[in-house]
N, C-alpha and C positions, 0 to 999 in steps of 0.2 A: 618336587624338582621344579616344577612351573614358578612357587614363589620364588625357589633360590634364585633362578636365572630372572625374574622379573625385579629380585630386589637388585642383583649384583646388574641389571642394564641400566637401573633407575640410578644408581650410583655412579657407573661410567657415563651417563650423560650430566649426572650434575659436576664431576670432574674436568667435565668436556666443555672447552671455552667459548666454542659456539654456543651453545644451548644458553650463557649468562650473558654475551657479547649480543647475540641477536637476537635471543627470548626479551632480555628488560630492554633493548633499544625498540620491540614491537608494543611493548607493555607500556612503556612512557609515551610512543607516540601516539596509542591508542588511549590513553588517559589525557595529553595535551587535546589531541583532537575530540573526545569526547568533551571536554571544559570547554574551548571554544566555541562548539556547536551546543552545549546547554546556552552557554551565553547568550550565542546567538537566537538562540528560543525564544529565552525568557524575554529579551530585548523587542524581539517580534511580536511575542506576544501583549507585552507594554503596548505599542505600540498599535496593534489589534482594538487594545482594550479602548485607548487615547481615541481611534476613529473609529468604536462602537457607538461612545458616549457623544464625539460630535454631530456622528450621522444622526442621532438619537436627537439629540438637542435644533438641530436644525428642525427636522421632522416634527418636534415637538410646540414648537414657535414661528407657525407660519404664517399667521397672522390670517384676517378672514378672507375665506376665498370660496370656491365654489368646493364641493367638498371630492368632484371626480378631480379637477387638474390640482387639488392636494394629492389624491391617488398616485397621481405621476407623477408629484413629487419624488415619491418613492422610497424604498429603502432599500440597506444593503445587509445581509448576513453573511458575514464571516465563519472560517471552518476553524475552531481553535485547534491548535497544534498538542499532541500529547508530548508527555514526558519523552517516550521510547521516541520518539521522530525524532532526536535530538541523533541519534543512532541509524537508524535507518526512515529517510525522507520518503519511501517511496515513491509513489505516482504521485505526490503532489509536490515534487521538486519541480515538474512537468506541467502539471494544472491548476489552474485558477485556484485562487483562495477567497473569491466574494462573489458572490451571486447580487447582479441587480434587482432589485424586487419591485416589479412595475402589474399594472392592469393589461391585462390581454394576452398576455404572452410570456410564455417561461425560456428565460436567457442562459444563457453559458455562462461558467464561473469565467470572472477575469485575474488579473494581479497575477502573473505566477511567478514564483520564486528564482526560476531557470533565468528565466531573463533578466533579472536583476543581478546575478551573478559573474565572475570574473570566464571568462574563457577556460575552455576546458582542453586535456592533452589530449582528445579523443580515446581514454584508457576507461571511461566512464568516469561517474561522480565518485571520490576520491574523499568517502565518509568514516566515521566509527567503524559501521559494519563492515565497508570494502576491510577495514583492517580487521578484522576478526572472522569475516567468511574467506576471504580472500588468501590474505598475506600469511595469518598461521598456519594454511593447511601446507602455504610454500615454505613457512620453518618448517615442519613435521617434514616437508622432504628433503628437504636439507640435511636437518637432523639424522632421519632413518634411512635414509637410504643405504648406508654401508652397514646396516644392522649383521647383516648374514653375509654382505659379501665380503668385509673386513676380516670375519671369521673364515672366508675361503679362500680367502687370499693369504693371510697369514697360517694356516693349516689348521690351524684348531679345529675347523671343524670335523675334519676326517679324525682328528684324537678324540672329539666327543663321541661321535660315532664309534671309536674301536673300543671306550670308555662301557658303550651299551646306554651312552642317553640317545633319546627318542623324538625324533623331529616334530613331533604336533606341541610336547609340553617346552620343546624350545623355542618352536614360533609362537606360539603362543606369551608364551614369557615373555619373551623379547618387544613383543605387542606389547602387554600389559605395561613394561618398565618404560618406553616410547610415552606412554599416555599418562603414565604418573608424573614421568621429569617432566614434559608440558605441564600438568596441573599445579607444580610444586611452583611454577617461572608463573605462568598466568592467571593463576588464581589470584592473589594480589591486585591485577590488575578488575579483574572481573568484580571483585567485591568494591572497589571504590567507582565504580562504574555505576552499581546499584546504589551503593549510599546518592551518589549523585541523582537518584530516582525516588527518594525516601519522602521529598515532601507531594507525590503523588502515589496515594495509594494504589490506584488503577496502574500507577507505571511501575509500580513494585513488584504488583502480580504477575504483570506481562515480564518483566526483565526477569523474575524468575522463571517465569515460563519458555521464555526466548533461553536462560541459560540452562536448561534441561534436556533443553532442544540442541544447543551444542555439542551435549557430549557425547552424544551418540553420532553427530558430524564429524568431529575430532577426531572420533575413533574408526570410522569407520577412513579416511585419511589413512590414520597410523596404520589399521589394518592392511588397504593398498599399498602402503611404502614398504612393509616388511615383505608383504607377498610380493613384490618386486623385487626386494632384494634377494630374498630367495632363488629367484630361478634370474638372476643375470650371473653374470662371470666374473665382473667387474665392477667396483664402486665408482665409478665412470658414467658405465652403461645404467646404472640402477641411476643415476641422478639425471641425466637423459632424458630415460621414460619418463621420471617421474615429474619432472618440468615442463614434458613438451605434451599428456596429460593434464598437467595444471592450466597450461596456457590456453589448451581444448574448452576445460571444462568453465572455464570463468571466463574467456573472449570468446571464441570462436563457437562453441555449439551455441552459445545466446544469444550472439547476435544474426547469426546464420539463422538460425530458426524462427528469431523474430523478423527476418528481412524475408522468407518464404512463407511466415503464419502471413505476412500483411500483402504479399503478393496475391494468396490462393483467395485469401478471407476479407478482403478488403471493408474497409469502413467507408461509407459515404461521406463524399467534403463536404466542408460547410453550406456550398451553395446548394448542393442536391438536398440537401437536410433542411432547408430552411425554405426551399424551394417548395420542396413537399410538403411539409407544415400548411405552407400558404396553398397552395392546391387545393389540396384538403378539407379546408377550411372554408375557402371561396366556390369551391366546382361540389362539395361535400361527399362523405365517405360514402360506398354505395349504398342505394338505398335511399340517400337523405335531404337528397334536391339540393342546390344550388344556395349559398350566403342569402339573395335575395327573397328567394322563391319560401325560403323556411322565417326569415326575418316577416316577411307579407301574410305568409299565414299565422304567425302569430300573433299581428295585429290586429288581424282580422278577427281571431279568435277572444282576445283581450275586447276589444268592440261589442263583439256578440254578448259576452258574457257578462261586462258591466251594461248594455243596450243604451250604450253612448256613440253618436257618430263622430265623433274627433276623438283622437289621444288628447287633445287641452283637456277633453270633458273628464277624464278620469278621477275617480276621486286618491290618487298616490302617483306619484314620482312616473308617470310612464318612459321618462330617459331611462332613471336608474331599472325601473322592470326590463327595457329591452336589453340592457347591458348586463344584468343579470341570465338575459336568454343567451344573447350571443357569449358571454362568456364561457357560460355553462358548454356551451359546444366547445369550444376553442379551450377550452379544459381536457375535454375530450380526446380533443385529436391531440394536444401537446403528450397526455398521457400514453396514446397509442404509439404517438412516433418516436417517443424518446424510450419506450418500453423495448422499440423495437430496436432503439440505437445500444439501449442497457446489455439486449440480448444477443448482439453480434458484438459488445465488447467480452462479455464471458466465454462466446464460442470460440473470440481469438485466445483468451486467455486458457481454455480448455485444450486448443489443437498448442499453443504454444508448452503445454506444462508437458504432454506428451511427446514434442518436440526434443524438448532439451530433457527427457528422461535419461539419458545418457551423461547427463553434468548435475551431480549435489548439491553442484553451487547454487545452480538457479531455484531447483526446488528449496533450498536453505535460504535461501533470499524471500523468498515467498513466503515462507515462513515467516520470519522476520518483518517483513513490510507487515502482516499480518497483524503480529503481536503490536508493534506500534500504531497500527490504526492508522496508514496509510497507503494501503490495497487499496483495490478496485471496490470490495462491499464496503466498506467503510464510507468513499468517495460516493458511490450512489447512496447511500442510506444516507449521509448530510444533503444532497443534492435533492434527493425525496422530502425530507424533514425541512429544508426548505421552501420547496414548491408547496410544501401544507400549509405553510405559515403565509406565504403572497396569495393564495388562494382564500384563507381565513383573513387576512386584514383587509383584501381589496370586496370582497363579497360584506366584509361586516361596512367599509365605509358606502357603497351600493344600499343594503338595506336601511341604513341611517337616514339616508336621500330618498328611497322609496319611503319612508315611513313620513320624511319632517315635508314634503312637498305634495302637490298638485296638478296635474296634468304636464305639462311641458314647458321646464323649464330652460333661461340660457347659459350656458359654459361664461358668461360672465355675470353673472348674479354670484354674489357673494352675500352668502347666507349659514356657513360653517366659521366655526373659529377653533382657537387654537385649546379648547377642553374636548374639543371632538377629535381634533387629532391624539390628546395627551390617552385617549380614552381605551386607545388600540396599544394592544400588550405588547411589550420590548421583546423583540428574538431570541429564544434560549433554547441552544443547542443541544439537546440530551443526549450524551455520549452512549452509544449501545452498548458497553461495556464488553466485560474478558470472553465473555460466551460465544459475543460473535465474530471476536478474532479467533476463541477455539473451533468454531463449527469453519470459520473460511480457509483453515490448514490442518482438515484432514486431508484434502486428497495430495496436497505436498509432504504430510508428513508421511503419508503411506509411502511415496517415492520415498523419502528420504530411510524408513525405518528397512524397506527393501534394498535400499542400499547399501544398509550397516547389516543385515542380515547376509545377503550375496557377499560384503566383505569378506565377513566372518568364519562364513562356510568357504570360501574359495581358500582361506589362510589354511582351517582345520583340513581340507580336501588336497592343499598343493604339500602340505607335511608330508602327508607318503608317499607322495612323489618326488621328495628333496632326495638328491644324489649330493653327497658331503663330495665325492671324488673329480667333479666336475670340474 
């Protein structure tokens, strides 16, 4: 009985002129806007690649200089963009896309993409994803809403009922034929979405992964909208609830919940954060005396141990040694305070995911950013993978100068050139791959799979309690 009623709903919806009028008008605009936003990628990324190779090339031809104020020349690392961001931008719609990479000090990413951007309705970013987490779950209400109550309005159902059909294999059906006529309209659009992923392997993997993940989203939607219509009176009142739920769960629980996580859990501004840094640093962590008082003993120490009374006397670079000490500290404390910054962003995003447990959306968005590699672990693992690399080039040009010098030299001797610069390895980003977008959406997808579960059973659970005579 479940397939009959599943195949004969799946057919009155492909009958049904909504379901081709506003399935393929979501299907084309989620195909145009996913082509634009490749475009826009790959464009970006050209153009990534364009001021890789000039930061490179400058870097590379500085002509002779002292080989610290080459240091501060500096360099920049770029986060490359995956395939799936063409889809869902994430947090890095929001943040930086280059890290300056200098001696002494680890910087904040700049460039970000938001600011480059046209104004926005305040409705949020208005991407692929928005139409595929968003806008289908509002076809699905559209669509289902009058599932059951079309039938009680019109009388059939009370004739199914005197018939001796059975409300759980009717809801049910009625679910199943809801999610097949979506998949018959959407699928089309889904698969040239992924061909558009095909010349990145890693974005193949994910966009299948991302769509595995939808249909248990989807379904758990269609489930909601039948069980609504179910116990309303009216295909009216079932389209109602089921819009003014839509607009809960994709505006208002996320942003409400994220304007209260950042109330209770606040993040420190930038001056408190940089502020501290340099404290830190100068007054030192406890324990560890004062910039001067640690900079003095290890002169002193350095003195003793070659049984030289000046730093001139030394037989290596004693600039590049002390800057190798003070760095090594200032290594230190950057690690501690940005560890510390890493881990009040995860607590917001931990009180945030418990927050909006109450909306699919946002746990499916999380998802999502996830699969494309522009979440928050994603963002700290480039930001980390970074700071390795200014760490390893500014320490290797420091030991170049300890090793090719003698006691105390000055910041304008020029004594380095441009094979000592070309000597320091080019930035290459090694993307974490699919594991670590799977391991950063389990605790969304638990939400997410408790969602389609509570769907499920609340539909199988409100069947015995369906009155046809209502």
């Amino acid at each position: 009985m479940m397939a009959s009623i599943a195949r004969k709903e799946t057919l009155a919806l492909l009958r049904d002129g909504r379901l081709w009028s506003l399935g393929l008008t979501l299907a084309l605009l989620f195909i145009a806007m996913l082509f634009t936003a490749v475009d826009r990628r790959d464009k970006a990324e050209q153009e990534r690649s364009a001021v890789e190779h000039a930061v490179r090339d400058q870097w590379d031809h500085q002509g002779d200089k002292n080989p610290h104020r080459a240091a501060h020349f500096g360099l920049y690392a770029f986060k490359p963009r995956s395939a799936l961001s063409s889809v869902e931008p994430g947090v890095d719609a929001q943040t930086g896309q280059a890290l300056w990479l200098e001696p002494h000090k680890r910087n904040m990413a700049m460039f970000t993409p938001a600011a480059d951007a046209a104004p926005a309705l305040g409705l949020g970013a208005f991407t692929p994803a928005f139409v595929l987490l968003a806008l289908v779950p509002l076809l699905i209400a559209v669509l289902g809403h009058s599932t059951v109550t079309q039938e009680r309005e019109l009388g059939t159902l009370r004739m199914l009922h005197a018939c001796g059909a059975r409300a759980t294999p009717l809801l049910l059906g009625k679910w199943l034929g809801l999610c097949a006529g979506l998949a018959l309209v959407l699928a089309p659009a889904l698969i040239v979405g992924a061909w558009g992923m095909m010349a990145d392997p890693r974005g193949m993997a994910a966009a299948a992964s991302l769509g595995a993940a939808l249909l248990p989203y989807y379904a758990t939607w269609a489930a909601g909208t039948v069980l609504v219509s179910a116990f309303c009176t009216s295909s009216r009142a079932a389209l109602l609830v089921m819009i003014a739920f839509w607009i809960a769960a994709v505006f208002i629980v996320p942003r409400l919940a994220a304007s209260w996580v950042e109330h209770i859990a606040p993040l420190p501004t930038g001056e408190q954060f940089w502020s501290g840094i340099h404290d830190s640093i100068e007054k030192g962590l406890p324990g560890d005396g004062a910039a001067a008082a640690r900079l003095g003993a290890f002169d002193a120490h350095l003195l003793a141990e070659y049984r030289v009374a000046r730093l001139e006397d030394l037989p290596f670079g004693a600039n590049a040694k002390r800057r190798l000490f003070r760095d090594a500290y200032s290594n230190k404390v950057h690690a501690l305070r940005f560890k510390e910054l890493e881990d009040a962003q995860l607590a917001q995003q931990g009180l945030l995911r418990w927050c909006t447990v109450l909306s699919p959306y946002a746990a499916m968005r999380s998802v999502a950013s996830a699969l494309a590699g522009t979440d928050l672990a994603h963002r700290q693992h480039f930001e980390e993978s970074a700071e390795a690399y200014r760490q390893q080039f500014t320490t290797r040009m420091d030991e170049w100068d300890l090793a090719a010098t003698r006691g105390v030299t000055s910041l304008e001797d020029k004594y380095a050139g441009n094979l000592q610069w070309q000597a320091i390895p080019p930035w290459r980003y090694a993307d974490p791959g699919l594991g670590c977008s799977l391991r950063a959406v389990v605790a969304d997808g638990a939400v997410l799979a408790a969602w389609f579960m509570a769907a499920v059973s609340a539909l199988w659970l409100g069947s015995r309690r369906l009155d046809p005579c209502s």
